[in-house]
N, CA and C atoms as an extended XYZ file, in Angstrom:
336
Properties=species:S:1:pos:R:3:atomname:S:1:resname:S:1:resid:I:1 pbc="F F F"
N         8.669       12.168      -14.788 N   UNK     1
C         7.461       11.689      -14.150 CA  UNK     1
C         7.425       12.229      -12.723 C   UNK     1
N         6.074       12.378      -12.278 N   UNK     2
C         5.832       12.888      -10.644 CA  UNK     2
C         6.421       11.638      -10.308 C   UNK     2
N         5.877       12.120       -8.883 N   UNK     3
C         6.320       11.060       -7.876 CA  UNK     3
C         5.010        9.711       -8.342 C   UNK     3
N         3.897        9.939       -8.471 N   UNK     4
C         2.851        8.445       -9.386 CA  UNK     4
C         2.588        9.451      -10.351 C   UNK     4
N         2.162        8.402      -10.966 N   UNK     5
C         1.015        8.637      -12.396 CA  UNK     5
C         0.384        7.638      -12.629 C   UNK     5
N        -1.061        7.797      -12.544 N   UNK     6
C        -2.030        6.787      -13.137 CA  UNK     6
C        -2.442        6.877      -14.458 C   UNK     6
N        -2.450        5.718      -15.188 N   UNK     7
C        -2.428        5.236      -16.615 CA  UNK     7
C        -3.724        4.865      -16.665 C   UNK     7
N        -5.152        5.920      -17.096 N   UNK     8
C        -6.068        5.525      -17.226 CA  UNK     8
C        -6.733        4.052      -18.555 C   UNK     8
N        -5.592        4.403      -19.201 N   UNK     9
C        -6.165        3.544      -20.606 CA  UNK     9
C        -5.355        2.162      -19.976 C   UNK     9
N        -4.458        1.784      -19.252 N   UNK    10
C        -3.692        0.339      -18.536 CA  UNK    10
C        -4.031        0.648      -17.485 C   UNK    10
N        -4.657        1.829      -16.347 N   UNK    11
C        -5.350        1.110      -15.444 CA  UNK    11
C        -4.691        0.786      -14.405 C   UNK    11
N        -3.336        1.265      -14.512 N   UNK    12
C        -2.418        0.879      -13.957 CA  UNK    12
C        -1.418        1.949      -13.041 C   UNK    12
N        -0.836        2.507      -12.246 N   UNK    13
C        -0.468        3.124      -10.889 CA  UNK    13
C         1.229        2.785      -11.404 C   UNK    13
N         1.662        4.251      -11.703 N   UNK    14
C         3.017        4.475      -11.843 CA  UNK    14
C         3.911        4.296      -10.921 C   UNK    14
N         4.868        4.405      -10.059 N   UNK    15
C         5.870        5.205       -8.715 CA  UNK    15
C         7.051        5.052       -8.761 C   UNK    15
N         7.412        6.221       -8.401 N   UNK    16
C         8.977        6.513       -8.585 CA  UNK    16
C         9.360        5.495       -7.435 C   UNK    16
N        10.214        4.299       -7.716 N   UNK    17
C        10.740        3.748       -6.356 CA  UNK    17
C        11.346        4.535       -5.286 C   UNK    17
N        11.024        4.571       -4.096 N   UNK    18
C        11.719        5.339       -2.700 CA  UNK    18
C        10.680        6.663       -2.805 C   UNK    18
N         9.845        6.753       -3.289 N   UNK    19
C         9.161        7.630       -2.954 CA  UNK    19
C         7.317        7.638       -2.637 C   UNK    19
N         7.122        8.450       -1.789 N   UNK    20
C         5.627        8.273       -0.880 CA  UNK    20
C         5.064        9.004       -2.584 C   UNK    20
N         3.725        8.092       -2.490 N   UNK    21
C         2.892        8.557       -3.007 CA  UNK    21
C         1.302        8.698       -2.604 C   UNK    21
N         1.557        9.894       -2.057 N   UNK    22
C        -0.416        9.927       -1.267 CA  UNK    22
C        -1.428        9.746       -1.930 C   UNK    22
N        -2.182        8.598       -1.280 N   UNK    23
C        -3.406        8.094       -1.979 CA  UNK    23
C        -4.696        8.790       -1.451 C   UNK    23
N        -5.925        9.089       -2.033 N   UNK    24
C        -7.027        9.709       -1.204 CA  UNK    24
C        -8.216        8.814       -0.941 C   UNK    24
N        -8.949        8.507       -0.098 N   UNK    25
C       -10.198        7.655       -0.626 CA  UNK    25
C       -11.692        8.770        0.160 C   UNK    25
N       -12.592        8.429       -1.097 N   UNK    26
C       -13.663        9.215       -0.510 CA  UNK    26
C       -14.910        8.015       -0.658 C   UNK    26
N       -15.462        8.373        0.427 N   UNK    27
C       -16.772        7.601        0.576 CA  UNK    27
C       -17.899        8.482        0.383 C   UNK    27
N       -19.246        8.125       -0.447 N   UNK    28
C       -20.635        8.742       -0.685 CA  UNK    28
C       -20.862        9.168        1.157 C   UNK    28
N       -20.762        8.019        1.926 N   UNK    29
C       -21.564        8.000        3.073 CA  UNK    29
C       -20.302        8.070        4.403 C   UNK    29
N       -21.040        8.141        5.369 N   UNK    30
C       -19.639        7.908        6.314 CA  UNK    30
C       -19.945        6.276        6.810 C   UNK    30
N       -18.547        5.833        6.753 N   UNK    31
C       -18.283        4.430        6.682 CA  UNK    31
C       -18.954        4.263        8.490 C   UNK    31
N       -19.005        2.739        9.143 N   UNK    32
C       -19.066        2.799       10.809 CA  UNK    32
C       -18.103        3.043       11.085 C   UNK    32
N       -17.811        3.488       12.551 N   UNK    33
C       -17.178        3.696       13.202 CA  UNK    33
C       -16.131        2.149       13.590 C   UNK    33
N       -15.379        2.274       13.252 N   UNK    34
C       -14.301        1.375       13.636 CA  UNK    34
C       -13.914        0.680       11.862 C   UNK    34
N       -14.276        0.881       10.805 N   UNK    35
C       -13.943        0.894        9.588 CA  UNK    35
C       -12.434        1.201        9.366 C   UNK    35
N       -11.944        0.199        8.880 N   UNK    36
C       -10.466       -0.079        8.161 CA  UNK    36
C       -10.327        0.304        6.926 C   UNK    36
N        -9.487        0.951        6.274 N   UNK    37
C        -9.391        0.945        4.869 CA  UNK    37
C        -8.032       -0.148        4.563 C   UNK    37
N        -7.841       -1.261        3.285 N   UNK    38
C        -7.247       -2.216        3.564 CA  UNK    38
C        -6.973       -1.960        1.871 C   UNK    38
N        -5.223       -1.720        1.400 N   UNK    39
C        -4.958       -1.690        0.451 CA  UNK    39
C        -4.132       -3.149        0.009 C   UNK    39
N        -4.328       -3.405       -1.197 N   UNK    40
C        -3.557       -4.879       -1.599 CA  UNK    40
C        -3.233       -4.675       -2.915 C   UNK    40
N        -2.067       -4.607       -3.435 N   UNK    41
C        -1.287       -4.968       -4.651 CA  UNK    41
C        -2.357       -6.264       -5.324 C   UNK    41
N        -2.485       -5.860       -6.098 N   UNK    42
C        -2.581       -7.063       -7.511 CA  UNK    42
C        -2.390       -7.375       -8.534 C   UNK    42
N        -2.160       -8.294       -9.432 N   UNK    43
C        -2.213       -8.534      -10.594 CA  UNK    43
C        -3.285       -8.224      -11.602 C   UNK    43
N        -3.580       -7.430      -12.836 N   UNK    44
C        -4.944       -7.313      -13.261 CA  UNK    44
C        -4.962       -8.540      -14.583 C   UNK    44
N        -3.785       -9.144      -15.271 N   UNK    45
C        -3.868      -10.176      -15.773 CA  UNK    45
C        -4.350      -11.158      -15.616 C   UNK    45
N        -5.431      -12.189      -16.142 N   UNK    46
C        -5.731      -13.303      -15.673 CA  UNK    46
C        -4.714      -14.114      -15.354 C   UNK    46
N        -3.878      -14.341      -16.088 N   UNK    47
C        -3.102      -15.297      -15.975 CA  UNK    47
C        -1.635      -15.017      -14.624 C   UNK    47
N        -2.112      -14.089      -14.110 N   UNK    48
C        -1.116      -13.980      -12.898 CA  UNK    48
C        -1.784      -12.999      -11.820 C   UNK    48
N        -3.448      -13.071      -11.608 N   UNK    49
C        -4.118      -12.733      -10.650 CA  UNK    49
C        -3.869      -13.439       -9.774 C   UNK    49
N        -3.956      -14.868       -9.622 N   UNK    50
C        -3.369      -15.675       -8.567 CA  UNK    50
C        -1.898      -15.391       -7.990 C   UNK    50
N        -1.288      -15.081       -8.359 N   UNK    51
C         0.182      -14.839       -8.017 CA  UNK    51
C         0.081      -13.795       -6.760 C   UNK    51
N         1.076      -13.970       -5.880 N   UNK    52
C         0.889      -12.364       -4.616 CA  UNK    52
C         1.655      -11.946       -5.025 C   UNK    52
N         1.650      -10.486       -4.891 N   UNK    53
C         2.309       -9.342       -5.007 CA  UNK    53
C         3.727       -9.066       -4.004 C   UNK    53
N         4.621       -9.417       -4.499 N   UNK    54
C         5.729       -8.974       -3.567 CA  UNK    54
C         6.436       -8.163       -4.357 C   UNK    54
N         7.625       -7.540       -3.236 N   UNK    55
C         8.852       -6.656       -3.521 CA  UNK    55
C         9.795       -8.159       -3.960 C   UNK    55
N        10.781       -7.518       -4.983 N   UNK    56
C        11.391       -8.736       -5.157 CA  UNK    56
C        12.542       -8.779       -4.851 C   UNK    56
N        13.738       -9.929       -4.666 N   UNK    57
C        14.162      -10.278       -3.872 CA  UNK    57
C        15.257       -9.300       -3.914 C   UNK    57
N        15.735       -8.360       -4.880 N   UNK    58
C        16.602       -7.894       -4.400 CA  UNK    58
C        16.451       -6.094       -3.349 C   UNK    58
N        15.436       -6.127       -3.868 N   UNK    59
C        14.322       -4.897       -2.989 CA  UNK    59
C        14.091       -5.595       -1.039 C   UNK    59
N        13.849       -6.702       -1.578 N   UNK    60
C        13.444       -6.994        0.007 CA  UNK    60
C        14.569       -7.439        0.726 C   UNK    60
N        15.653       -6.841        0.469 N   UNK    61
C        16.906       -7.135        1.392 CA  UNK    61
C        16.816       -5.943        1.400 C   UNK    61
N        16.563       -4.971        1.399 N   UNK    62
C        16.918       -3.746        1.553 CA  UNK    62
C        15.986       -3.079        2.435 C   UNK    62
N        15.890       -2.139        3.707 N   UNK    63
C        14.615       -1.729        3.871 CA  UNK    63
C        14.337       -1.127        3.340 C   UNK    63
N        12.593       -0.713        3.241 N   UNK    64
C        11.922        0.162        2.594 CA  UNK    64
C        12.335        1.806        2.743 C   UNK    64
N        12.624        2.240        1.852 N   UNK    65
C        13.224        3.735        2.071 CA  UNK    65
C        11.718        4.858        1.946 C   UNK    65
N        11.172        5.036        2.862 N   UNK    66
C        10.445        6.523        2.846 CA  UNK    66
C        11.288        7.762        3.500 C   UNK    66
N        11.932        7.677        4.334 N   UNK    67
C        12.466        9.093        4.311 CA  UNK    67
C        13.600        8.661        5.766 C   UNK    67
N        14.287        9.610        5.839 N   UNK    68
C        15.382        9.484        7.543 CA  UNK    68
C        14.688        8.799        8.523 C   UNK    68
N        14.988        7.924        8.744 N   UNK    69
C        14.235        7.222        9.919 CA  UNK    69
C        12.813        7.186       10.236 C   UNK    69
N        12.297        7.352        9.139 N   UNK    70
C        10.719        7.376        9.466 CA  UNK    70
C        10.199        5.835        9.987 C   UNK    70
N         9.634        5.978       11.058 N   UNK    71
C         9.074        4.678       11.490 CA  UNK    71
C         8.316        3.830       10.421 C   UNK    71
N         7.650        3.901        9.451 N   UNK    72
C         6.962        3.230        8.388 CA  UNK    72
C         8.120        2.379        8.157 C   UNK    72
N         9.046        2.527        7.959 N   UNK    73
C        10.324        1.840        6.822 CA  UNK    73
C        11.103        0.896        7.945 C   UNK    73
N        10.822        1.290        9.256 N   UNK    74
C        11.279       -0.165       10.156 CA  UNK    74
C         9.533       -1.181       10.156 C   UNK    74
N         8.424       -0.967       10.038 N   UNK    75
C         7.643       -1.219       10.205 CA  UNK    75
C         7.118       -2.482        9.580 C   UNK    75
N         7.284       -1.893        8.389 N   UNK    76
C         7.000       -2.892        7.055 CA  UNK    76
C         7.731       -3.859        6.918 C   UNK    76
N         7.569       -4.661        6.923 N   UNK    77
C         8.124       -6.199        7.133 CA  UNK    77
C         8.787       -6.517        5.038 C   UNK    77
N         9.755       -7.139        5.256 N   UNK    78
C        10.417       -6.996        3.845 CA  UNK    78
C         9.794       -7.117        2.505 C   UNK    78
N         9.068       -8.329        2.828 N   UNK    79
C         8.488       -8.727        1.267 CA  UNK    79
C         7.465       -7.785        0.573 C   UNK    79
N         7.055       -6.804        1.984 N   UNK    80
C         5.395       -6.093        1.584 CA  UNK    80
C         6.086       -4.827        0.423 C   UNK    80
N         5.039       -4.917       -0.638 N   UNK    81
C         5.527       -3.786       -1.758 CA  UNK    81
C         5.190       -2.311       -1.208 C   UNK    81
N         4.004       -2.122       -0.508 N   UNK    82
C         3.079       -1.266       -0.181 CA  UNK    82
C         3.495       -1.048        1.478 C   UNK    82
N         4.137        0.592        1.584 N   UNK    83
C         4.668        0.917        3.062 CA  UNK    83
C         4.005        2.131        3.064 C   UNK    83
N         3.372        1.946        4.238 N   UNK    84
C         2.339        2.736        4.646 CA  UNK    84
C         2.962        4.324        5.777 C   UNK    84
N         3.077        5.592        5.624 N   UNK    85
C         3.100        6.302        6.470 CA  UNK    85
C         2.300        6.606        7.971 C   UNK    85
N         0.970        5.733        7.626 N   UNK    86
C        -0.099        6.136        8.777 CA  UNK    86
C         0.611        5.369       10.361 C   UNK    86
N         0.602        6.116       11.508 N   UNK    87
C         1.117        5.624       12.642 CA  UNK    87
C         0.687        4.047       12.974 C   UNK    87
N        -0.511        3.970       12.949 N   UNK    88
C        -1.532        2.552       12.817 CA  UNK    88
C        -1.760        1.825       12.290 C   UNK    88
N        -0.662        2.243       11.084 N   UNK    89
C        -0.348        0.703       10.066 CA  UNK    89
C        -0.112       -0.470       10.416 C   UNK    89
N        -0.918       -1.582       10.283 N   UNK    90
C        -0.928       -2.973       10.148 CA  UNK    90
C        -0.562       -3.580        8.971 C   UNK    90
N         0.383       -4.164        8.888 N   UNK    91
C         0.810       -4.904        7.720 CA  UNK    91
C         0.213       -6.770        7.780 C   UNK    91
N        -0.541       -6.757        7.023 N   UNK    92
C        -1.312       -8.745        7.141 CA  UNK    92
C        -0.596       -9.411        6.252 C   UNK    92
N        -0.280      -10.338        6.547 N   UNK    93
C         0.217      -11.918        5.456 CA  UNK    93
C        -0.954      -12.583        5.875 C   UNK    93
N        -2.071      -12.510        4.796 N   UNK    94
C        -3.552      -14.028        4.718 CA  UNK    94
C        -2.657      -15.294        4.770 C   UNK    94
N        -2.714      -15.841        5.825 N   UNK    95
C        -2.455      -17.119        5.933 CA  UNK    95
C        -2.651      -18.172        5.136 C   UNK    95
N        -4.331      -18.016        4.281 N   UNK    96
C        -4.786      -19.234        3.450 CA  UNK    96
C        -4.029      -18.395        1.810 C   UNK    96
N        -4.513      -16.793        2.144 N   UNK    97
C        -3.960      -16.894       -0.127 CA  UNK    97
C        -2.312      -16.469        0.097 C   UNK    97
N        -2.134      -16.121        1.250 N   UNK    98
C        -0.465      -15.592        1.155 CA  UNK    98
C        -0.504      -13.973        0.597 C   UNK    98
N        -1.973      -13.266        0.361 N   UNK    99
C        -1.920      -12.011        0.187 CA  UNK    99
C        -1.352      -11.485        1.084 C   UNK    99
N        -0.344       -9.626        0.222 N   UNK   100
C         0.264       -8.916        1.120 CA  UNK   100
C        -0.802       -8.114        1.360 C   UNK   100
N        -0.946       -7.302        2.514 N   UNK   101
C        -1.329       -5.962        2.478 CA  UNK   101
C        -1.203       -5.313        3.500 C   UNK   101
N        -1.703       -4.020        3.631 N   UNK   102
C        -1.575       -3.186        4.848 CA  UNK   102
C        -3.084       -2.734        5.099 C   UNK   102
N        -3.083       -2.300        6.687 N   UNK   103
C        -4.526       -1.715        7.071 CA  UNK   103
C        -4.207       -0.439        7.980 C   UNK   103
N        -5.104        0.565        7.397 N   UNK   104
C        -5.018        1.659        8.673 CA  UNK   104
C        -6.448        1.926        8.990 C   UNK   104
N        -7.365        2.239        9.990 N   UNK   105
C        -8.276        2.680       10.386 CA  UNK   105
C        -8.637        3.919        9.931 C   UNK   105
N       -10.524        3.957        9.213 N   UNK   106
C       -10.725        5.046        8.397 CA  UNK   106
C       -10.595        6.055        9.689 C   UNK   106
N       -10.488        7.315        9.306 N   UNK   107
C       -10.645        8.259        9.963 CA  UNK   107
C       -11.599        9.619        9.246 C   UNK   107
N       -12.284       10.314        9.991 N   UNK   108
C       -12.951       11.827        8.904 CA  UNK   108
C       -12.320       12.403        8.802 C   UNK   108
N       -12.658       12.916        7.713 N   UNK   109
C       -11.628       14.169        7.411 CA  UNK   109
C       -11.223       15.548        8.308 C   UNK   109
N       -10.153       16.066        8.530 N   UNK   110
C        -9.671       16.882        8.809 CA  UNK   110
C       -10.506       18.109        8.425 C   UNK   110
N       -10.708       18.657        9.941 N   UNK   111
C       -11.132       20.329        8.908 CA  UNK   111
C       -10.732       20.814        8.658 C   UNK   111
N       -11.495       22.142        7.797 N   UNK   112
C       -10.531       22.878        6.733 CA  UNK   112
C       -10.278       24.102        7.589 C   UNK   112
């Protein structure tokens, strides 16, 4: 297996543990200016949509491994499954659902 593979017929997002997998997002329009893009682990089962998404316990004693000292992997706070490379990563714990997630600020694309 690559480093992901998405399972169109489960719908579901492969990953090799300890390894980055770059995600892309495209918008029809350009988003406003000051627009976040905000990723969150979930459950797609009914019966454990309510549940949050964590690393489990023997993962979250460990730090997150992206690469030699890359700042992401001191960044990310233990329980979060999802470790972000972007410098401006925000990692949120929702206070009321206990959702994990991370936020980085959209940016345009790079020219070619």
């Amino acid at each position: 297996m690559s480093v992901g593979q998405y399972s169109e017929a489960l719908r579901k997002l492969y990953v090799r543990m300890a390894h980055a997998c770059p995600v892309r997002f495209k918008t029809a329009t350009s988003p406003p200016p000051g627009s976040v893009i905000r990723a969150m682990p979930v459950y797609l089962k009914p019966e454990h949509v309510q549940e949050v998404v964590r690393r489990c316990p023997n993962h979250a004693s460990m730090p997150p491994y992206i690469g030699d000292g890359h700042q992401a992997a001191a960044a990310a706070p233990p329980q979060h499954l999802l470790v972000c490379e972007h410098r401006q990563a925000r990692y949120d714990d929702d206070p009321f659902t206990g959702r994990l997630s991370v936020i980085i600020p959209h940016e345009p694309p790079q020219g070619s």
